[in-house]
Backbone as CSV, one residue per row, in Angstrom:
resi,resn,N_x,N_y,N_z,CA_x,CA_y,CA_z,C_x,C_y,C_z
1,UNK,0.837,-1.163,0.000,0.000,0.000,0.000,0.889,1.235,0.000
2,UNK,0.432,2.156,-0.767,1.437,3.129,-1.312,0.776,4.491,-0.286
3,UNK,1.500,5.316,0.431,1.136,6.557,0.850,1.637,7.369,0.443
4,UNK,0.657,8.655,0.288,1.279,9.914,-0.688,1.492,11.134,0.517
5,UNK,2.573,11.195,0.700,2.063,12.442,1.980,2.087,14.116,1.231
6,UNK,2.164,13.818,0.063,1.728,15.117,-0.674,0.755,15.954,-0.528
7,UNK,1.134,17.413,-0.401,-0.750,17.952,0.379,-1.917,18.004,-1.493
8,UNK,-2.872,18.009,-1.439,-3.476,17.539,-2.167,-3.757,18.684,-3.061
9,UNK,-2.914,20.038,-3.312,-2.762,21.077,-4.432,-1.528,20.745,-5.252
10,UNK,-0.715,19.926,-4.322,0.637,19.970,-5.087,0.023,18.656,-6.291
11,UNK,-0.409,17.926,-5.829,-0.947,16.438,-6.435,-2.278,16.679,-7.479
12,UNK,-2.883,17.801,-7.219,-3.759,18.680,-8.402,-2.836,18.954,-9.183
13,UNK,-1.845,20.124,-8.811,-0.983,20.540,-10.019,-0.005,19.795,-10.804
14,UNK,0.377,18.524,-10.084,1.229,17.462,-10.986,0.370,17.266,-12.152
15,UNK,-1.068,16.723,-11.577,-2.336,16.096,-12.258,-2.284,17.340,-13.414
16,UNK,-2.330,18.258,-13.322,-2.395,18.961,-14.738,-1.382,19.402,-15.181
17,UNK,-0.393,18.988,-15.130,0.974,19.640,-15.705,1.108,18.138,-16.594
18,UNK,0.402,16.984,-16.054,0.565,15.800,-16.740,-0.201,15.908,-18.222
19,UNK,-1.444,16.724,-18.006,-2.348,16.936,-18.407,-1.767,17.529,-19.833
20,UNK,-1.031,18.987,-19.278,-0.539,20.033,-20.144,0.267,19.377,-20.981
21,UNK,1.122,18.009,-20.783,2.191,17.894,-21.606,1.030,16.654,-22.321
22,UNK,-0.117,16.003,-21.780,-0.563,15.477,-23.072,-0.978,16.258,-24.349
23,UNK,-1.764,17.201,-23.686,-2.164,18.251,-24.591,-1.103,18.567,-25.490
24,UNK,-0.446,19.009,-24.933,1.140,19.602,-25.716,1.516,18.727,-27.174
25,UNK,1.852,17.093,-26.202,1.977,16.097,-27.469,0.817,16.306,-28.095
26,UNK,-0.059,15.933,-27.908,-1.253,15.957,-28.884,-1.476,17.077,-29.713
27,UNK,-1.182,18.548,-29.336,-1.101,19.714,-30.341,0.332,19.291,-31.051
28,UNK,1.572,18.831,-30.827,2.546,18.378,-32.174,2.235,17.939,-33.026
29,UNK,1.503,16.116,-32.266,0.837,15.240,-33.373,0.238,15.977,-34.400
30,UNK,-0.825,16.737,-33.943,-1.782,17.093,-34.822,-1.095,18.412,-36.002
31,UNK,-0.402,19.160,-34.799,0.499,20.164,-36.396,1.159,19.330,-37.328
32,UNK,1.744,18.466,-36.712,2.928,17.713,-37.661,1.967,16.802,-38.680
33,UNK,0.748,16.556,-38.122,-0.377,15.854,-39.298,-0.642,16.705,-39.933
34,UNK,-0.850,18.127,-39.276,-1.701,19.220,-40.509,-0.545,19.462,-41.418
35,UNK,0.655,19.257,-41.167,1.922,20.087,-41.892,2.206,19.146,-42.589
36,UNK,1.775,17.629,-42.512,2.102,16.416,-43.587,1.244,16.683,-44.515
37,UNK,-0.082,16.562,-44.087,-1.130,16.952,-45.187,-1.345,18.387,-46.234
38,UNK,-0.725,19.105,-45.651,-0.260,20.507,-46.376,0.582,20.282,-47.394
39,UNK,1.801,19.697,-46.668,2.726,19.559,-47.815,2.304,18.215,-49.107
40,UNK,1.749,17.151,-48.513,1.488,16.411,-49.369,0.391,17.032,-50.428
41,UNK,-0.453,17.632,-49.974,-1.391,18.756,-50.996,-0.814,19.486,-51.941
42,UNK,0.052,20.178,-51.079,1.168,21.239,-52.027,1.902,20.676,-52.962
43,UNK,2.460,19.568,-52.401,3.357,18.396,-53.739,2.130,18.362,-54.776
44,UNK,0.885,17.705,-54.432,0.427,17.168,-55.217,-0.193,18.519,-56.349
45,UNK,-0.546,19.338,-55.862,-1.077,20.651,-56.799,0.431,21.403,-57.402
46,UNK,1.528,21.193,-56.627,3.059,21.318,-57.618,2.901,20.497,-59.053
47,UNK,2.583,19.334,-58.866,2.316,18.170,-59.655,1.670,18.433,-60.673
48,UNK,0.346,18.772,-60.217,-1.081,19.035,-61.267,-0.422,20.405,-61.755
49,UNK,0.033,21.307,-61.680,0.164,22.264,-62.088,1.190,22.295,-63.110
50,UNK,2.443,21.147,-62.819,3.488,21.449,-63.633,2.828,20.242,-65.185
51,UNK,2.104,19.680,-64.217,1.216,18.540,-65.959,0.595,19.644,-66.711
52,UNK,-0.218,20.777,-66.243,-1.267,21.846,-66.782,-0.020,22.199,-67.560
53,UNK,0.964,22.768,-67.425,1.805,23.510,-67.935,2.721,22.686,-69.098
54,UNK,2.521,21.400,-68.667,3.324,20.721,-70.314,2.334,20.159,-70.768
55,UNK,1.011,20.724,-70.631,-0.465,20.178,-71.475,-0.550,21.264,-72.324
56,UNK,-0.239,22.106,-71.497,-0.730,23.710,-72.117,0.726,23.884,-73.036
57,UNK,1.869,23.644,-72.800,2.785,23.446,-73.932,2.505,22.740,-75.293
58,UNK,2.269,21.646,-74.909,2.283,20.393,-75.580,0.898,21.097,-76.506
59,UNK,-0.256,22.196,-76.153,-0.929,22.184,-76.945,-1.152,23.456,-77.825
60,UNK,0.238,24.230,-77.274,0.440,25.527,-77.992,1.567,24.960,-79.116
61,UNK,2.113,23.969,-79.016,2.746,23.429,-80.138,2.083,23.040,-81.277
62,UNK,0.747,21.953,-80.906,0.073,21.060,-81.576,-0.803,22.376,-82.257
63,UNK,-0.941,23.541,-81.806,-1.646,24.738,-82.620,-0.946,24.898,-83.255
64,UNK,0.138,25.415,-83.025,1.330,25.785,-84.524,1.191,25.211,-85.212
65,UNK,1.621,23.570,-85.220,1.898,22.598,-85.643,0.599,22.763,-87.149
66,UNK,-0.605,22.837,-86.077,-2.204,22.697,-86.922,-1.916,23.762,-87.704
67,UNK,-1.566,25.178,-87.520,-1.939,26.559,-88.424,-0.674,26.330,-89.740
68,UNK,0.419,25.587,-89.142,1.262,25.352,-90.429,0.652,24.486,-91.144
69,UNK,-0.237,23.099,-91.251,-0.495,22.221,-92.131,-1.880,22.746,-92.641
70,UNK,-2.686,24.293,-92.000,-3.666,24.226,-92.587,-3.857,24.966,-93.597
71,UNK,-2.385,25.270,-93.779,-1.995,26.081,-95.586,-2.197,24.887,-96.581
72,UNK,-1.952,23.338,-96.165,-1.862,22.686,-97.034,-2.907,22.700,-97.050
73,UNK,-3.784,21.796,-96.366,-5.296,21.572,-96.573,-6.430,22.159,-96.843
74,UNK,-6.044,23.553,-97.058,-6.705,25.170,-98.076,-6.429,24.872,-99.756
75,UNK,-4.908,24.289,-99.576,-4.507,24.439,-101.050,-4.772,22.866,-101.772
76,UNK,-4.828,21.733,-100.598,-5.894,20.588,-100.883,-7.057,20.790,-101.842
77,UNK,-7.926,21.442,-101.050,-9.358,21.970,-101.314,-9.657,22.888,-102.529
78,UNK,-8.368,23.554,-102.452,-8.623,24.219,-103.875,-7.964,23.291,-105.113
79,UNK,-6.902,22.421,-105.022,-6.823,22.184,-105.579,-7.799,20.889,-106.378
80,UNK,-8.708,20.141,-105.349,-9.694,19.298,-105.336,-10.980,19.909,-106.485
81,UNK,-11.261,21.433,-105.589,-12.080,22.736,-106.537,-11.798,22.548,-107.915
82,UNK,-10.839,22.639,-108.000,-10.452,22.853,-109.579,-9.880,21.636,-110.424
83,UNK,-9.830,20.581,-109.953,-9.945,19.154,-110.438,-11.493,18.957,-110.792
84,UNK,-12.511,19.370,-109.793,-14.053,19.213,-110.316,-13.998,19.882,-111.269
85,UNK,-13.802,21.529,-111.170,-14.397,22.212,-112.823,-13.387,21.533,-113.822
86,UNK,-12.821,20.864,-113.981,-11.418,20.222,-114.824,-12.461,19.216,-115.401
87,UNK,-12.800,18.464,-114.566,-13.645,17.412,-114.574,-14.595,17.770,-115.426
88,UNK,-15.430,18.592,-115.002,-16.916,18.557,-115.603,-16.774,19.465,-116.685
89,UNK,-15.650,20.269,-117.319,-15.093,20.714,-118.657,-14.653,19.638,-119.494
90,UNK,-14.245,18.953,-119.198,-13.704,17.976,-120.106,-14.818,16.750,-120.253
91,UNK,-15.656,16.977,-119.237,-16.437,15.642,-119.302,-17.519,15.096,-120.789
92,UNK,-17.457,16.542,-121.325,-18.019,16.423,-122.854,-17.263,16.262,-123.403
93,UNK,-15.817,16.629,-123.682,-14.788,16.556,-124.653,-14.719,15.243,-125.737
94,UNK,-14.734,15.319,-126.464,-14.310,13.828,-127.468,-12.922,14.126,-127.511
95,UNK,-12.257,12.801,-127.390,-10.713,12.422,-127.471,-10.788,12.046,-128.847
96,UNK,-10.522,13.041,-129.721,-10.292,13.070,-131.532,-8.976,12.156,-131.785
97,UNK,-7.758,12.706,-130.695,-6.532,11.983,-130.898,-6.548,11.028,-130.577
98,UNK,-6.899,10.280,-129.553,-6.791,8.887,-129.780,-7.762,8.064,-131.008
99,UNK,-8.863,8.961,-131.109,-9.627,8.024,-132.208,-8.599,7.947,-133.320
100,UNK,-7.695,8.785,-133.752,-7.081,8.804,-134.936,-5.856,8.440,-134.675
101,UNK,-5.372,8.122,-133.951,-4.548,7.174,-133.539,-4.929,5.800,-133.672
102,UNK,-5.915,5.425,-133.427,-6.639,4.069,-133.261,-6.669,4.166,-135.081
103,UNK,-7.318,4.913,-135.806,-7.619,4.819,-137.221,-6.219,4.295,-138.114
104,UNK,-4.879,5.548,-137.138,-3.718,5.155,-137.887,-3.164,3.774,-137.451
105,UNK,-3.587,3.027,-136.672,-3.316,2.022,-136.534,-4.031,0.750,-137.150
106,UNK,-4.994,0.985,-137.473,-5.485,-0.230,-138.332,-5.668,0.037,-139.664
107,UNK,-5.058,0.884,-140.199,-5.238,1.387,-141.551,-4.587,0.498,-142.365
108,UNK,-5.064,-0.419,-143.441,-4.077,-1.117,-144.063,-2.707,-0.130,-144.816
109,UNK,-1.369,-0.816,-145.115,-0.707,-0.126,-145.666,-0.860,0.460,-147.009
110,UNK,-1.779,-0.593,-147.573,-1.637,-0.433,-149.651,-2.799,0.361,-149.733
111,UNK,-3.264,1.576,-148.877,-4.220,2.637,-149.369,-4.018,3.803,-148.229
112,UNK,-4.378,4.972,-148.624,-3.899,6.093,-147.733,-5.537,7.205,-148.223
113,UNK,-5.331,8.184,-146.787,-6.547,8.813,-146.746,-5.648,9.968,-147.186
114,UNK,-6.929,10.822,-147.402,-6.868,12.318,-147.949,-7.549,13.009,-147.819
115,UNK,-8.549,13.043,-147.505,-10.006,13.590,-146.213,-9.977,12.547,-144.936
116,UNK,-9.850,13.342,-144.106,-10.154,12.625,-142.426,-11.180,13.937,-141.673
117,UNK,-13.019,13.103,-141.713,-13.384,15.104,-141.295,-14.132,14.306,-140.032
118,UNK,-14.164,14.730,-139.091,-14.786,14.091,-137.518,-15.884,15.122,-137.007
119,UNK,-17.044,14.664,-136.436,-17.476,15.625,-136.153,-18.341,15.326,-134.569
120,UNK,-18.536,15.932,-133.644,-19.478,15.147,-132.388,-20.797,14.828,-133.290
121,UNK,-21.549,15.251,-134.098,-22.765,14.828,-134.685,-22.933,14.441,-135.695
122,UNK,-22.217,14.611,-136.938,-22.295,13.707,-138.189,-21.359,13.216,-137.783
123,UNK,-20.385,12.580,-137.246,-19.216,11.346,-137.237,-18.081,11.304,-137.543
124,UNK,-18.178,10.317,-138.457,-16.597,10.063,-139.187,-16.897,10.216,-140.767
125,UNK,-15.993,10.956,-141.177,-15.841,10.611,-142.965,-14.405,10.301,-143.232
126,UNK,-14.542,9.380,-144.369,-12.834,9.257,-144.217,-12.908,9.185,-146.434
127,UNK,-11.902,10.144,-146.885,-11.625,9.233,-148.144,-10.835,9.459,-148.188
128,UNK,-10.240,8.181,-149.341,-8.701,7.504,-149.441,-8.890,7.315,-151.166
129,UNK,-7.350,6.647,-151.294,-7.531,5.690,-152.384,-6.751,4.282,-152.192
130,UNK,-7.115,3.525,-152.668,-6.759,2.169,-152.406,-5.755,2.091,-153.820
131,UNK,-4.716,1.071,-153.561,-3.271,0.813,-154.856,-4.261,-0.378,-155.309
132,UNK,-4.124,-0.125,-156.724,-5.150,-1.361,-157.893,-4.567,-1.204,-159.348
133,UNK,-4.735,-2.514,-159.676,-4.247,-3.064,-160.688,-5.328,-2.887,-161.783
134,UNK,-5.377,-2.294,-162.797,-6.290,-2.432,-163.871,-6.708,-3.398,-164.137
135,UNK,-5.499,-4.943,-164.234,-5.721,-5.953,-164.749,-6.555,-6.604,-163.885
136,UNK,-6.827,-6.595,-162.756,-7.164,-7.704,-161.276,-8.810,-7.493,-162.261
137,UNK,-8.786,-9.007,-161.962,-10.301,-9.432,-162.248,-11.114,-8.861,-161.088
138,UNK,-10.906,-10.181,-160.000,-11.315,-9.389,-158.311,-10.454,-8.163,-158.307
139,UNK,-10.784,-7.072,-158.038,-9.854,-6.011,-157.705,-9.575,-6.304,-156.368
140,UNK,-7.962,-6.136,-156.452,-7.278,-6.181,-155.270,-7.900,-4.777,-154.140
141,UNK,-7.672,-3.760,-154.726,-8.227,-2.601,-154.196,-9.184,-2.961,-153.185
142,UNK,-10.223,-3.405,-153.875,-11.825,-3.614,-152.475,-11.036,-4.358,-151.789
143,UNK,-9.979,-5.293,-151.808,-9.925,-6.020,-150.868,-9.617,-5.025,-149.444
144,UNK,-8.540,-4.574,-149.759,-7.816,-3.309,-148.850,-8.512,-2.877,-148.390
145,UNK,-9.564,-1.948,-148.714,-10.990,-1.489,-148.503,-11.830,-2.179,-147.442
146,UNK,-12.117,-3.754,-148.140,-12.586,-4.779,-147.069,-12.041,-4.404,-145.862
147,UNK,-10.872,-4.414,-145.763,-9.851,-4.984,-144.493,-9.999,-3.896,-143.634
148,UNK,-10.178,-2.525,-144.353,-10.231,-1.264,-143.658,-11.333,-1.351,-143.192
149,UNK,-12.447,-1.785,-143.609,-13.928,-1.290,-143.340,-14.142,-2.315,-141.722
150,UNK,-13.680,-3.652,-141.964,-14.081,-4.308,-141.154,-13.076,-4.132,-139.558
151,UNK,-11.490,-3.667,-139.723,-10.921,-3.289,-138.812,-11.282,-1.645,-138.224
152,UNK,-11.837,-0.926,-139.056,-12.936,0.375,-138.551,-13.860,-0.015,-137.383
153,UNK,-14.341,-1.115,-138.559,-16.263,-1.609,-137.626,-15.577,-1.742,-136.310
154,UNK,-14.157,-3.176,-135.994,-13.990,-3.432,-134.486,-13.382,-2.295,-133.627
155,UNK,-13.466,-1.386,-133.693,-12.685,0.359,-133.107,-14.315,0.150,-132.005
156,UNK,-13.758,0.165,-130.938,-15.281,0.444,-130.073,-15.576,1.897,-129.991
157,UNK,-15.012,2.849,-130.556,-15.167,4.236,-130.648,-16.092,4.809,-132.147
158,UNK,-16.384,3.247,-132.493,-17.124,3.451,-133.803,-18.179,2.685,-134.142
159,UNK,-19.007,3.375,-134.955,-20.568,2.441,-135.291,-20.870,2.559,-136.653
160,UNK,-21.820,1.742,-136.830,-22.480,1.470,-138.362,-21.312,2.399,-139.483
161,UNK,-20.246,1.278,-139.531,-19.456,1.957,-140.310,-19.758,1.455,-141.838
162,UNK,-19.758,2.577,-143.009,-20.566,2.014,-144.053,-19.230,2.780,-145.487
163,UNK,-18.963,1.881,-146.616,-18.657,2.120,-147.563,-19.494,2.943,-148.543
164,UNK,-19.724,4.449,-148.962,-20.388,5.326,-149.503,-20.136,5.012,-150.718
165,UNK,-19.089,4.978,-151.233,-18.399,4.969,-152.627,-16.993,4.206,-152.739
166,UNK,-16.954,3.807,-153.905,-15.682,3.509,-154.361,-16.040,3.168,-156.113
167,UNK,-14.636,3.797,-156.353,-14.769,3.785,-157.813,-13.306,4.176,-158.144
168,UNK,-13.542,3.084,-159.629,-11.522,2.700,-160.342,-11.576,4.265,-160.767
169,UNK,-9.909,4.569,-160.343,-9.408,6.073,-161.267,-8.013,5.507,-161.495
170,UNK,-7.678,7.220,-162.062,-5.795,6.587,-162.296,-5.576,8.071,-161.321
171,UNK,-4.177,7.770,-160.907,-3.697,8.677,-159.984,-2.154,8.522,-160.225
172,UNK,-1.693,9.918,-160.765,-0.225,9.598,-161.349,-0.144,8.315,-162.422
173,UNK,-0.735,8.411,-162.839,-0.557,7.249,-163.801,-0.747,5.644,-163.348
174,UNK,-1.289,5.689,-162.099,-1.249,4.365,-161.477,-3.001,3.825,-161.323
175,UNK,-3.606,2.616,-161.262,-4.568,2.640,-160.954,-4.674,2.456,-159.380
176,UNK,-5.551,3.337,-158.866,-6.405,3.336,-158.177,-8.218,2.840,-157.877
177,UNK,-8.583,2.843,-156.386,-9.740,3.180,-156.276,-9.898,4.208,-155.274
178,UNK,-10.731,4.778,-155.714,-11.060,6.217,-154.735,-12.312,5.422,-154.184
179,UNK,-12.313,5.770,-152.475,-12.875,5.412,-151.746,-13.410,6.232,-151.079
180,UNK,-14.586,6.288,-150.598,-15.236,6.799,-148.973,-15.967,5.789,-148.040
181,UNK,-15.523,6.517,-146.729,-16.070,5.458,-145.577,-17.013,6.552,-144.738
182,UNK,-17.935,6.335,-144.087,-18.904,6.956,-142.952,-18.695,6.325,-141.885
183,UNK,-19.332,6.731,-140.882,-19.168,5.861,-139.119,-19.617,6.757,-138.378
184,UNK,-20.276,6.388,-137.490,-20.824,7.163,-136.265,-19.947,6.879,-135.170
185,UNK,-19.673,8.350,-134.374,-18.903,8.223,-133.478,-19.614,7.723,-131.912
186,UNK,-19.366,6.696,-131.570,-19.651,6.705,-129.814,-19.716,7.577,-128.579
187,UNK,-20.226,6.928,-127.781,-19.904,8.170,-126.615,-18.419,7.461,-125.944
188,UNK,-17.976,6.585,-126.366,-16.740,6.120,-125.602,-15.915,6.934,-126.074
189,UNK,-15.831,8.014,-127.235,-14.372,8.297,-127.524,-14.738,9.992,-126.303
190,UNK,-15.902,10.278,-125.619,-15.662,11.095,-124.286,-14.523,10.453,-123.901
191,UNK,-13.639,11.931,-123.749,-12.752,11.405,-122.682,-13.531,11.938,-120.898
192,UNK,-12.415,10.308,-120.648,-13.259,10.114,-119.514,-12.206,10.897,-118.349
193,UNK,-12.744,11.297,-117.277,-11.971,12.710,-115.990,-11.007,11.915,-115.884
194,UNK,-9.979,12.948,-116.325,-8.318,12.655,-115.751,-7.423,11.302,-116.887
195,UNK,-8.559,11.092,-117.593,-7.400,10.545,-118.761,-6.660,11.010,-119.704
196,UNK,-7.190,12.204,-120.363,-6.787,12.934,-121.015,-6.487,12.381,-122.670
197,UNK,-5.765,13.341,-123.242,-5.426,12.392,-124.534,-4.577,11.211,-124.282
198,UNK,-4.582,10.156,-125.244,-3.951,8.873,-124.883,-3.298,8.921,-126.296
């Protein structure tokens, strides 16, 4: 059994001086919590702030970046613009040169033209003369003629191709036949957007 012979103010004031230093600790604890949580706040809005700032970089670049490429994509658009009116100018056009290209290519050799007249609505006229022998029973001539008429007909740029005339002459002293051909032109010899002459 323990006796205190302490008079009972001194043993009050221990009692709260015990008191004072819990308090005491307990006001550290709690600054040193408020001053953790401060600073950990402060880190963390250091944080958020320095991301805002290489967002907000990162998107004053990506503007530049945009106002430089949107010279191209102006001159895209125009240039797209003017591929349509390109387009729809030419979209009536007849490609004359390739048809006559195609003509000079199946033309037999042993006869040559001397009128070539094309037109979008009367067609094709073509006259020639074909190389002929006075003597040829069959005249060689029509044959040539033949060969022309029927390598005309397969031209898919051509229709109801028809022999008008032909008839024996002399030419320089040589026999001939003077020939004409007709043909209706197609809509295939339109050139078609962006092919151009061939």
């Amino acid at each position: 059994m323990r006796i205190n012979l302490l008079p009972p103010e001194i043993l009050e004031k221990r009692k709260g001086e015990k008191r004072l230093v819990y308090v005491a600790v307990v006001a550290v604890i709690v600054v040193i919590v408020l001053a953790g949580v401060y600073g950990l706040a402060y880190m963390q809005t250091s944080a958020k702030k320095t991301q805002v700032a290489a967002r907000e970089q990162e998107l004053a670049t990506t503007q530049t970046r945009a106002n430089e490429l949107a010279v191209f994509e102006e001159k895209s658009l125009e240039l797209e613009r003017r591929k349509a009116v390109a387009d729809t100018a030419l979209a009536g056009r007849f490609n004359w040169s390739r048809l006559y290209d195609e003509i000079s290519l199946v033309m037999p050799t042993d006869l040559w033209a001397t009128v070539l007249n094309t037109d979008e609505n009367t067609g094709l006229t073509l006259d020639g003369y074909a190389l002929d022998s006075a003597s040829d029973t069959p005249d060689l001539g029509h044959k040539s003629i033949a060969k022309l008429l029927v390598r005309l007909a397969d031209l898919d740029q051509l229709y109801d191709v028809w022999l008008t005339n032909a008839a024996k002459t002399e030419l320089n002293e040589r026999g001939v036949i003077q020939f004409s051909v007709t043909a209706g032109v197609s809509e295939s010899t339109v050139a078609s957007s962006g092919a151009g002459n061939q």
